[in-house]
HTML snippet that shows the backbone in 3Dmol.js (N, CA, C, O; Angstrom):
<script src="https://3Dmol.org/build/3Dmol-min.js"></script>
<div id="view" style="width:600px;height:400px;position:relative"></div>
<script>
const pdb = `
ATOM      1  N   UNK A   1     192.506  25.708 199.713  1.00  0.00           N
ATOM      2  CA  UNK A   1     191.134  25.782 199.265  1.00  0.00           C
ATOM      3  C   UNK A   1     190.437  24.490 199.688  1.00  0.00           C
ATOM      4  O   UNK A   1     190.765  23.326 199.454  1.00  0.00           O
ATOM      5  N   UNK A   2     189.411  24.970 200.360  1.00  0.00           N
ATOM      6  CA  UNK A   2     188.187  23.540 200.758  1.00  0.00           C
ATOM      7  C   UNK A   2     187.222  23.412 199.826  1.00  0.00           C
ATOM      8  O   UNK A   2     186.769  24.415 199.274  1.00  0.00           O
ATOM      9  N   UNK A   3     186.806  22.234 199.546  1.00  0.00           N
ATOM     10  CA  UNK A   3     184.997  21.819 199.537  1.00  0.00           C
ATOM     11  C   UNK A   3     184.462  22.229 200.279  1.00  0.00           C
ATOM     12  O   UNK A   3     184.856  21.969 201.416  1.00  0.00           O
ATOM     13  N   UNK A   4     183.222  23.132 200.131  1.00  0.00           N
ATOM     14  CA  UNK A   4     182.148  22.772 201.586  1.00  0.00           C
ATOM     15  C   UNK A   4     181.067  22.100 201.421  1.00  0.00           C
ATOM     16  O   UNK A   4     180.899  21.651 200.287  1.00  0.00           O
ATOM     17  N   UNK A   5     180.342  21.906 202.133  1.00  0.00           N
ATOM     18  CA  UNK A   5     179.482  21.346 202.503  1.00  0.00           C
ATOM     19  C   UNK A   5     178.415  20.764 201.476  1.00  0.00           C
ATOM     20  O   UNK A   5     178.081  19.597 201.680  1.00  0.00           O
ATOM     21  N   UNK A   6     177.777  21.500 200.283  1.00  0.00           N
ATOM     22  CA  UNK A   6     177.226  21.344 199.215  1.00  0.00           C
ATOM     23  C   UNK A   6     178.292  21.148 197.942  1.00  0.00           C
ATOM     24  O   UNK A   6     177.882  21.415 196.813  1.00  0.00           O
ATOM     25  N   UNK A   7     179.466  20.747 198.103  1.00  0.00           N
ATOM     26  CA  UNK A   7     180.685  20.284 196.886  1.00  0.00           C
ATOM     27  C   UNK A   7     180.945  21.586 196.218  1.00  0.00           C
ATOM     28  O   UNK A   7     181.292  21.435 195.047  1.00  0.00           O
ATOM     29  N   UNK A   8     180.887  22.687 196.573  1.00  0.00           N
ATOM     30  CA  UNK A   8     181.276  23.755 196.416  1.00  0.00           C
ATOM     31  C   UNK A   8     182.957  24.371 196.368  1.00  0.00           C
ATOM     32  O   UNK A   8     183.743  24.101 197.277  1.00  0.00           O
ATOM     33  N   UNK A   9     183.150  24.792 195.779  1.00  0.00           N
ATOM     34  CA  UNK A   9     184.683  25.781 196.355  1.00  0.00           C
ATOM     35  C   UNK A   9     184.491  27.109 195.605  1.00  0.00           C
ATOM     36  O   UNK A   9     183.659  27.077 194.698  1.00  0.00           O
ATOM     37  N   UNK A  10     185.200  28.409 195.862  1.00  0.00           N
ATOM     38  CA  UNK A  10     185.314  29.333 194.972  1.00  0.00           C
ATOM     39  C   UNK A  10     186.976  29.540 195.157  1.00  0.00           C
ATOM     40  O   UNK A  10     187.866  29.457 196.004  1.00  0.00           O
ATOM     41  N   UNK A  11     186.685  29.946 193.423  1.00  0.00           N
ATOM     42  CA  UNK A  11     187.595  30.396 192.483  1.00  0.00           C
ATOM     43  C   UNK A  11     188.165  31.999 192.888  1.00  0.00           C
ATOM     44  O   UNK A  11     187.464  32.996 193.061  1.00  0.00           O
ATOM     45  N   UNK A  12     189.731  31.887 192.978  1.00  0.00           N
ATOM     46  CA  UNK A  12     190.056  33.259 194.025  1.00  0.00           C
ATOM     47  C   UNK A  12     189.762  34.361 192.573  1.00  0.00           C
ATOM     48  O   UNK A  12     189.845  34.074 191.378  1.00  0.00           O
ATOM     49  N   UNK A  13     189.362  35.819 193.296  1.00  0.00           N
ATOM     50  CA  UNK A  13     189.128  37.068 192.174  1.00  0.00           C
ATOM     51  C   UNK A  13     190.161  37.004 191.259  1.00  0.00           C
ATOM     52  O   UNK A  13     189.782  37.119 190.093  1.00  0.00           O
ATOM     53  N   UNK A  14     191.249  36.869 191.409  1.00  0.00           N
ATOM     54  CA  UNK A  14     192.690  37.364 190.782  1.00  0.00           C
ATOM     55  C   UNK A  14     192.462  36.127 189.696  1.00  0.00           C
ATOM     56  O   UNK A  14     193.010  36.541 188.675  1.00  0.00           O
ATOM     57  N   UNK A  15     191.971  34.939 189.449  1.00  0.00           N
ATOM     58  CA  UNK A  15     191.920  34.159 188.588  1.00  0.00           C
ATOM     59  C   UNK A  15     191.046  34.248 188.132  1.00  0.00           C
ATOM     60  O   UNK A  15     191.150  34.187 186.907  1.00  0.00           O
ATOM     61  N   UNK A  16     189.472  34.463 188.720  1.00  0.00           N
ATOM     62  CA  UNK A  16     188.429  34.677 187.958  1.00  0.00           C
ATOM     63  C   UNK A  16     188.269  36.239 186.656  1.00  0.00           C
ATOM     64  O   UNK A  16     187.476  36.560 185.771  1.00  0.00           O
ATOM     65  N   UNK A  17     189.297  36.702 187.143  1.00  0.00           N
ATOM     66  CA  UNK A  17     189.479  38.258 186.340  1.00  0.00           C
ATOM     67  C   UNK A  17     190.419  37.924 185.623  1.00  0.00           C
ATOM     68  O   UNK A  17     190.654  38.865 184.864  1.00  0.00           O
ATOM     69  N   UNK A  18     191.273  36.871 185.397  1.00  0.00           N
ATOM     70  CA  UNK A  18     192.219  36.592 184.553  1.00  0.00           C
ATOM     71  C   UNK A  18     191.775  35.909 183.111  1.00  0.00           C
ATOM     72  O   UNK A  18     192.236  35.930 181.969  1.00  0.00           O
ATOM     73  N   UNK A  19     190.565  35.253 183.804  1.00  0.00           N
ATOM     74  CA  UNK A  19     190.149  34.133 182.805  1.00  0.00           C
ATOM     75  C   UNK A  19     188.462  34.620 182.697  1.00  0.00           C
ATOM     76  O   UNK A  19     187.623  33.814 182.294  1.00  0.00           O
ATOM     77  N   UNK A  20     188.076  36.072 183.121  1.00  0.00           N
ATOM     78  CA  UNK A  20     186.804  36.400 182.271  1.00  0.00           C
ATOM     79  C   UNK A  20     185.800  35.558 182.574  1.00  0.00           C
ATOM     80  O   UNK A  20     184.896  35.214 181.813  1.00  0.00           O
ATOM     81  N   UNK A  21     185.996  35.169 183.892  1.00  0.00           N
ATOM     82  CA  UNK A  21     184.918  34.435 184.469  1.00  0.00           C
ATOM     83  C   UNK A  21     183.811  35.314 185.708  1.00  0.00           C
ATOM     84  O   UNK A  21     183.844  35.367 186.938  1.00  0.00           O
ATOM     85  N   UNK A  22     182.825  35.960 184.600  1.00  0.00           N
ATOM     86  CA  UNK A  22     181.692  36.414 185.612  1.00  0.00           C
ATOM     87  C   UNK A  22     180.921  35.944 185.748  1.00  0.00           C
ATOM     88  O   UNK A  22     180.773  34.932 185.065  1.00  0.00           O
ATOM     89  N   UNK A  23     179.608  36.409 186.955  1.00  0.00           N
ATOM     90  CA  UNK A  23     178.681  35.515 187.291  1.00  0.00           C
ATOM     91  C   UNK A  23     177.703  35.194 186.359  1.00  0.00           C
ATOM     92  O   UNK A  23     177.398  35.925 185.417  1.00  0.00           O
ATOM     93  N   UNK A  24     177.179  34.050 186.619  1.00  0.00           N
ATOM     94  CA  UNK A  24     176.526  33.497 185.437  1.00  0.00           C
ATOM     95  C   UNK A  24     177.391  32.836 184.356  1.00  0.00           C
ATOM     96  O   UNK A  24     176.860  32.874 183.246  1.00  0.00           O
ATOM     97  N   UNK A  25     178.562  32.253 184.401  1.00  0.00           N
ATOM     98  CA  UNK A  25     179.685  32.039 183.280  1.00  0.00           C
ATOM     99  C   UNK A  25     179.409  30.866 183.428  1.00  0.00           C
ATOM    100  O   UNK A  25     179.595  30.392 184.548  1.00  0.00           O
ATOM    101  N   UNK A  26     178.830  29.937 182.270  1.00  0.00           N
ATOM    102  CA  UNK A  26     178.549  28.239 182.062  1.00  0.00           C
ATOM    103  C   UNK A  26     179.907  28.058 181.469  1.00  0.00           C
ATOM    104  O   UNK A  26     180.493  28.676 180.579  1.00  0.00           O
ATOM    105  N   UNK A  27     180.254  27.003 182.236  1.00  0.00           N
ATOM    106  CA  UNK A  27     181.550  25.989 182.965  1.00  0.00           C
ATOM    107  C   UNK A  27     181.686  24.394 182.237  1.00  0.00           C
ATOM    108  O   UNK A  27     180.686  23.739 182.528  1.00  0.00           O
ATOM    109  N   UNK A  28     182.277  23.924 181.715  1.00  0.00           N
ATOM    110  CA  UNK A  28     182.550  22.897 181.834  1.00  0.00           C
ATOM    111  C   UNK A  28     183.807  22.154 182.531  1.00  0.00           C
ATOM    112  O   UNK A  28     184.979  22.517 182.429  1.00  0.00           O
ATOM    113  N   UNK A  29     183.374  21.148 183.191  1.00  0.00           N
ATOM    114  CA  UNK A  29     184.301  20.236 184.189  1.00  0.00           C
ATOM    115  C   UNK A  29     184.945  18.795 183.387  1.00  0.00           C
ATOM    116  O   UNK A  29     184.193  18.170 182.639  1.00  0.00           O
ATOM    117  N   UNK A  30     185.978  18.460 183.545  1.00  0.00           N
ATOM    118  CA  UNK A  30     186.329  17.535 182.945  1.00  0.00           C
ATOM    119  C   UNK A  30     187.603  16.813 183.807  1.00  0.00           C
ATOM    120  O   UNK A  30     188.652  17.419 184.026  1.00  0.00           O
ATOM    121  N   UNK A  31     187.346  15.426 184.261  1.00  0.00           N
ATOM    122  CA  UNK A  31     188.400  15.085 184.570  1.00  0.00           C
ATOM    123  C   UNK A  31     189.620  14.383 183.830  1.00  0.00           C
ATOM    124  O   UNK A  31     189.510  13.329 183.204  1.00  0.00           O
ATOM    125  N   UNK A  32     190.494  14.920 183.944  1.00  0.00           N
ATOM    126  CA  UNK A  32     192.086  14.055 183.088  1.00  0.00           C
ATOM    127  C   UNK A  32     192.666  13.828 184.345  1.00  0.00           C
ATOM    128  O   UNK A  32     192.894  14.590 185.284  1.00  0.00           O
ATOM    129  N   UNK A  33     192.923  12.230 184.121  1.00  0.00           N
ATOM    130  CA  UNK A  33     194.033  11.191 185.177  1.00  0.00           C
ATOM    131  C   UNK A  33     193.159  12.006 186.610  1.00  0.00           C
ATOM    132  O   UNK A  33     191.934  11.898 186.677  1.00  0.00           O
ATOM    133  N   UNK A  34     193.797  12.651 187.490  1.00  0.00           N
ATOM    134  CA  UNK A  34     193.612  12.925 189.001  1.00  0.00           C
ATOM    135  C   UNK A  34     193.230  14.154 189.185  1.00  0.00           C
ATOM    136  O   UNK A  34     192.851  14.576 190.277  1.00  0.00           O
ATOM    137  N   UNK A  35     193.312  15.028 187.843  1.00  0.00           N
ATOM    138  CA  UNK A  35     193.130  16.299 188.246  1.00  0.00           C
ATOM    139  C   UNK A  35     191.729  16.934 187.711  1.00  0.00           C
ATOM    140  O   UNK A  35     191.072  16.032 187.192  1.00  0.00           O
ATOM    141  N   UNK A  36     191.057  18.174 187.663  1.00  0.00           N
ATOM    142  CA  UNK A  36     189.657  18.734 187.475  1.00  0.00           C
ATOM    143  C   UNK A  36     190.124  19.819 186.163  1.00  0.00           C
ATOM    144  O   UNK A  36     191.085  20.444 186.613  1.00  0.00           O
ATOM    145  N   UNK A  37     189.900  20.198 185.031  1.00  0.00           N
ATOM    146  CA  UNK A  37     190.137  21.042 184.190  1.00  0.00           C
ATOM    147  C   UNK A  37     188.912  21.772 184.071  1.00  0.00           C
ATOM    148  O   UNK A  37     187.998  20.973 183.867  1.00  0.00           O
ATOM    149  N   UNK A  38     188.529  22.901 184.111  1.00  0.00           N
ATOM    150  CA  UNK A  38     187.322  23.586 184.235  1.00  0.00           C
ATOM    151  C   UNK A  38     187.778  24.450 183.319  1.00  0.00           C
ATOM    152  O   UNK A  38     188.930  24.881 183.363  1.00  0.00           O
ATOM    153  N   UNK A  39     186.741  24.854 182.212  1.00  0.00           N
ATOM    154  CA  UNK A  39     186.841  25.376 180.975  1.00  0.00           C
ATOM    155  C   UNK A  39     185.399  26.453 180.383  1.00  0.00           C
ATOM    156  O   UNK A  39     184.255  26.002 180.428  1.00  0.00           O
ATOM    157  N   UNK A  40     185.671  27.785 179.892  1.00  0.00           N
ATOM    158  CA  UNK A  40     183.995  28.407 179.651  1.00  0.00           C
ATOM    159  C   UNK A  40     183.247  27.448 178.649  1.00  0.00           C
ATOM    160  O   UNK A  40     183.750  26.707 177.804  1.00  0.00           O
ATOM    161  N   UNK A  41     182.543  27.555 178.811  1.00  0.00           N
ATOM    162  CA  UNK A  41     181.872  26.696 177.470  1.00  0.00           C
ATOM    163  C   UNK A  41     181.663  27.553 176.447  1.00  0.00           C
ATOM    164  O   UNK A  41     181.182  26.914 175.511  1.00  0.00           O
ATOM    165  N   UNK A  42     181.852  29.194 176.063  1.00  0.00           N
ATOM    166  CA  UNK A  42     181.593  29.916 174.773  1.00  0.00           C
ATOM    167  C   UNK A  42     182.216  31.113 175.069  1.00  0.00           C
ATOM    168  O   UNK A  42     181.881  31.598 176.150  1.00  0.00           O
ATOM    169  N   UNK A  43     182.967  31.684 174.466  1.00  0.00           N
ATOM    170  CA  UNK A  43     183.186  33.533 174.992  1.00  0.00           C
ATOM    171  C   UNK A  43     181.595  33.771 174.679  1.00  0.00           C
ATOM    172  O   UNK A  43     180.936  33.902 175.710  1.00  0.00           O
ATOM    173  N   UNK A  44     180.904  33.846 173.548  1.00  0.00           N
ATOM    174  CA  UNK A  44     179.870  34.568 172.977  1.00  0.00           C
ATOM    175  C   UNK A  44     178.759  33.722 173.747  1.00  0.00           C
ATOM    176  O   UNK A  44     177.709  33.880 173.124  1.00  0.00           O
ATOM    177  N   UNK A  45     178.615  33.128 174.530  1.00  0.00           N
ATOM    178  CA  UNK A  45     177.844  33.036 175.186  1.00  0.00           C
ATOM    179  C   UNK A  45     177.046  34.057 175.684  1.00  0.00           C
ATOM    180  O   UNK A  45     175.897  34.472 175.533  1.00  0.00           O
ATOM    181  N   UNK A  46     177.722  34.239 176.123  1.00  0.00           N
ATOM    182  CA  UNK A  46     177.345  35.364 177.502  1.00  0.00           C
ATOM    183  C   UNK A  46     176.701  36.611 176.765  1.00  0.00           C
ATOM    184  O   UNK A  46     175.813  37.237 177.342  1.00  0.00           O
ATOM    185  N   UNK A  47     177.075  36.937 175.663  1.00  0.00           N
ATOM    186  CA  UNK A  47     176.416  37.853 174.893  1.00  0.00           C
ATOM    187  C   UNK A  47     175.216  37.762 174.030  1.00  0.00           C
ATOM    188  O   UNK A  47     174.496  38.605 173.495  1.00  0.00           O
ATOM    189  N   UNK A  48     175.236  36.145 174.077  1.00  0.00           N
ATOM    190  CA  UNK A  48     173.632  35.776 173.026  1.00  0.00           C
ATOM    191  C   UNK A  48     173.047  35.600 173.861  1.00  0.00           C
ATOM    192  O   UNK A  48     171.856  35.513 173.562  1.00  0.00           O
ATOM    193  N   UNK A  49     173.409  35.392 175.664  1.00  0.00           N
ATOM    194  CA  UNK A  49     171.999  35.567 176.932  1.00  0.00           C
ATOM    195  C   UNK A  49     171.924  36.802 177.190  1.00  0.00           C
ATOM    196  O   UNK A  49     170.789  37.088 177.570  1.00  0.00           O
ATOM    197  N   UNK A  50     172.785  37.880 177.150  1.00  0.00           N
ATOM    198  CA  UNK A  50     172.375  39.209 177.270  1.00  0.00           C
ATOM    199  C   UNK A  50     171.283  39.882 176.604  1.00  0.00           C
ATOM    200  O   UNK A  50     170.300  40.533 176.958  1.00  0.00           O
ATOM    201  N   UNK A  51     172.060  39.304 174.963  1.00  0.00           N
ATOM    202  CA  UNK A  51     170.646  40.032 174.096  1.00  0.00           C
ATOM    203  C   UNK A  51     169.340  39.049 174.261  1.00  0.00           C
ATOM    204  O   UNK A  51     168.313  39.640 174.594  1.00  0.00           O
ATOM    205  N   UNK A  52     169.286  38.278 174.158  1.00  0.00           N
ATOM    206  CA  UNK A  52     168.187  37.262 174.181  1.00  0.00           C
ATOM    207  C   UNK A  52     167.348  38.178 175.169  1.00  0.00           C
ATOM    208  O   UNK A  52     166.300  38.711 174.802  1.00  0.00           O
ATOM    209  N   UNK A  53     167.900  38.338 176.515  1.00  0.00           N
ATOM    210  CA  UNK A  53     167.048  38.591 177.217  1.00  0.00           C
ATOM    211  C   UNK A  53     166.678  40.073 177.716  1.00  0.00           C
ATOM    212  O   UNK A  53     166.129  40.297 178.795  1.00  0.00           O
ATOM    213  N   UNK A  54     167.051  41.055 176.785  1.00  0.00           N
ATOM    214  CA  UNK A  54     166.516  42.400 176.538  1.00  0.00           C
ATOM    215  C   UNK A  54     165.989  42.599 175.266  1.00  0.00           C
ATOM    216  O   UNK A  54     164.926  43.219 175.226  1.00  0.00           O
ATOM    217  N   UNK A  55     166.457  42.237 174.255  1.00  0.00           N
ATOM    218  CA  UNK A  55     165.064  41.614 173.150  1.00  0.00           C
ATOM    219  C   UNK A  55     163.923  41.769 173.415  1.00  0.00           C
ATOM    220  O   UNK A  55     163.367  40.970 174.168  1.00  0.00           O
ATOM    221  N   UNK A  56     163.287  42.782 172.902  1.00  0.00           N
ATOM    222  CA  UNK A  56     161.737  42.894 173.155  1.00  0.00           C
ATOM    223  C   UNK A  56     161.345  43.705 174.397  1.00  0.00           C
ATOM    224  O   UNK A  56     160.205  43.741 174.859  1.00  0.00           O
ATOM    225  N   UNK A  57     162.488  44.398 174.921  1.00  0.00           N
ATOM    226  CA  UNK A  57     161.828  45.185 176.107  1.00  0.00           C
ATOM    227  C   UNK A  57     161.706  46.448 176.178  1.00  0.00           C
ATOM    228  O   UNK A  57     161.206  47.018 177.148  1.00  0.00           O
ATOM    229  N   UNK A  58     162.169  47.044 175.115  1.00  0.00           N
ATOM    230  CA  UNK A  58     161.895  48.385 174.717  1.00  0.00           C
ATOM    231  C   UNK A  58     160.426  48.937 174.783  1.00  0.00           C
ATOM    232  O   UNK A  58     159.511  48.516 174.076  1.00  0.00           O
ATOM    233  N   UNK A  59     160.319  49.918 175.706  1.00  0.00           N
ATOM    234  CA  UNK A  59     158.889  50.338 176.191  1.00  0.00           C
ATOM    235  C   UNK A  59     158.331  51.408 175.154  1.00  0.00           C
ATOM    236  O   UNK A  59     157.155  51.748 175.282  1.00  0.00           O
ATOM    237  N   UNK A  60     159.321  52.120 173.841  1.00  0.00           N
ATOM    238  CA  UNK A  60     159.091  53.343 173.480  1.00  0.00           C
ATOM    239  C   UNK A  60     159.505  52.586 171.547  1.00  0.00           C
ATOM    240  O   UNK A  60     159.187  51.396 171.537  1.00  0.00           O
ATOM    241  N   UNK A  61     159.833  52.851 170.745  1.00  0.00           N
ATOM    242  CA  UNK A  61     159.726  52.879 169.689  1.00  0.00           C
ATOM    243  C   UNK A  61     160.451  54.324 169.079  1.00  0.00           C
ATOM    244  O   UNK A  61     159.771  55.274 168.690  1.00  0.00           O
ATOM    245  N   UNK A  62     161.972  54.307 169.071  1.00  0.00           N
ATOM    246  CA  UNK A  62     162.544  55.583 169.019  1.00  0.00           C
ATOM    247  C   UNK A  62     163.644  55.329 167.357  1.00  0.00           C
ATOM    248  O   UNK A  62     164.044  54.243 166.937  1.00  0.00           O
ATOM    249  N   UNK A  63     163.857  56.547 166.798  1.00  0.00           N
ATOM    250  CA  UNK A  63     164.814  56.231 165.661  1.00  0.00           C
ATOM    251  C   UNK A  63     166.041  55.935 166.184  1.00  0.00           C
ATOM    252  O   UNK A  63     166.151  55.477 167.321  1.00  0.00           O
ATOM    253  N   UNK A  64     166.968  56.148 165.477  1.00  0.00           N
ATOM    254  CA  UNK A  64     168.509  56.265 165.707  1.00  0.00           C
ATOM    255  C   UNK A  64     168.817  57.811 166.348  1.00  0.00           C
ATOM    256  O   UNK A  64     169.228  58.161 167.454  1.00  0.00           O
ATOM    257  N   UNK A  65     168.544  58.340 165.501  1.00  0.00           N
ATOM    258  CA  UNK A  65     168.580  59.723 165.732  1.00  0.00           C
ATOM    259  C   UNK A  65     167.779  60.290 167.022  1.00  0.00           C
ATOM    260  O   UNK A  65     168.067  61.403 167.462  1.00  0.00           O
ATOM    261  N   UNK A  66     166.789  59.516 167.606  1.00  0.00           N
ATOM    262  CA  UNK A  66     166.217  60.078 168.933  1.00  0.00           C
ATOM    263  C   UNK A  66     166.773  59.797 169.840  1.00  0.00           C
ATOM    264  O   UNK A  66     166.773  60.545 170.818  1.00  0.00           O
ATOM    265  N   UNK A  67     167.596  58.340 169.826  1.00  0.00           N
ATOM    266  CA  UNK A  67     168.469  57.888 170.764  1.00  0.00           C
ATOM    267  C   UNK A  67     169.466  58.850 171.104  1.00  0.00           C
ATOM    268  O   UNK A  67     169.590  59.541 172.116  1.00  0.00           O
ATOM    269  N   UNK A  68     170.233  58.754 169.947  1.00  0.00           N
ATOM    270  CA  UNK A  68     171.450  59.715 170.171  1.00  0.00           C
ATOM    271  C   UNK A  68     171.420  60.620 170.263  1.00  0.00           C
ATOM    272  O   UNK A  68     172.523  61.146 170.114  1.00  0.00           O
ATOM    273  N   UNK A  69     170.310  61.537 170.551  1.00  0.00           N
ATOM    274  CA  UNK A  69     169.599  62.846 170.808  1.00  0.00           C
ATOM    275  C   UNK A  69     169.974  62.457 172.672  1.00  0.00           C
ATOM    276  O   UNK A  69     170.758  63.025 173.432  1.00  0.00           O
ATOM    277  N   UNK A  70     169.164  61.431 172.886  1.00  0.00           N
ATOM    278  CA  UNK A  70     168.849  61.334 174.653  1.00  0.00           C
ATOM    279  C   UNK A  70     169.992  61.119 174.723  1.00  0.00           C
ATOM    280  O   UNK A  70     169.989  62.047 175.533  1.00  0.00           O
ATOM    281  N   UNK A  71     171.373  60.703 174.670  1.00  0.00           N
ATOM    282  CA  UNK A  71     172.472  60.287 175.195  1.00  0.00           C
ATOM    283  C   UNK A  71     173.121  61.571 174.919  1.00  0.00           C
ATOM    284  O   UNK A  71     173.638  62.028 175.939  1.00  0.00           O
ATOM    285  N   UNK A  72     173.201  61.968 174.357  1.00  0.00           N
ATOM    286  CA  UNK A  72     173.991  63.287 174.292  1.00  0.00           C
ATOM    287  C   UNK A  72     172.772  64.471 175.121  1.00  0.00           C
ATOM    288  O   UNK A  72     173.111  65.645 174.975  1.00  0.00           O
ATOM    289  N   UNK A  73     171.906  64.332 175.656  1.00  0.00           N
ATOM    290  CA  UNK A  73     171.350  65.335 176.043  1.00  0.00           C
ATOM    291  C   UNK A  73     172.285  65.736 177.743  1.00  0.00           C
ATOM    292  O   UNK A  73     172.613  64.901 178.586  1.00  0.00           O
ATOM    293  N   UNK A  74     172.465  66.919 177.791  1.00  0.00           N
ATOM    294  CA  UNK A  74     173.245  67.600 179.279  1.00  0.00           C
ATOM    295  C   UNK A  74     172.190  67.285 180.486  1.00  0.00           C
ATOM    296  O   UNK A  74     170.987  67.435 180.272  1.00  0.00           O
ATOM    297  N   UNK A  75     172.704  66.810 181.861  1.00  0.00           N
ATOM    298  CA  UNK A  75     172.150  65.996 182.752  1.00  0.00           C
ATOM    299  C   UNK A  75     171.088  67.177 183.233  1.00  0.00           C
ATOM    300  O   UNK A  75     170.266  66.944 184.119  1.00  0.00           O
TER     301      UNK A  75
END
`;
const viewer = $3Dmol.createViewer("view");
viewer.addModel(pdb, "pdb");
viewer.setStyle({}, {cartoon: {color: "spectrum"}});
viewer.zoomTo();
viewer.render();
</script>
């Protein structure tokens, strides 16, 4: 594995799927003695930017019951 050019490297799939690292996953870096330890910074992260940012985008105003009406409706 190289650096390139902008101090970059990527992380091979088989580790990033091991350790639940998708895009957008805030990272912390830390060095001990010689080596780099890279760590998520929250599991629930990633789920308080999901909702955060569909929050409020609902175009319609529907019950419970209308929802689960449209999801169960045949294609």
């Amino acid at each position: 594995m190289r650096i390139n050019t902008d101090g970059q490297i990527t992380i091979p799939p088989d580790i990033r799927e091991q350790l639940g690292l998708l895009p957008g996953t805030e990272v912390q870096l830390e060095v001990i003695d010689d080596t780099v330890q890279i760590r998520r910074r929250s599991p629930l992260n990633r789920g308080v930017q999901l909702v955060a940012a569909i929050r409020g985008k609902a175009t319609r105003s529907l019950r419970t019951d209308e929802i689960m009406q449209l999801t169960r409706q045949d294609p």
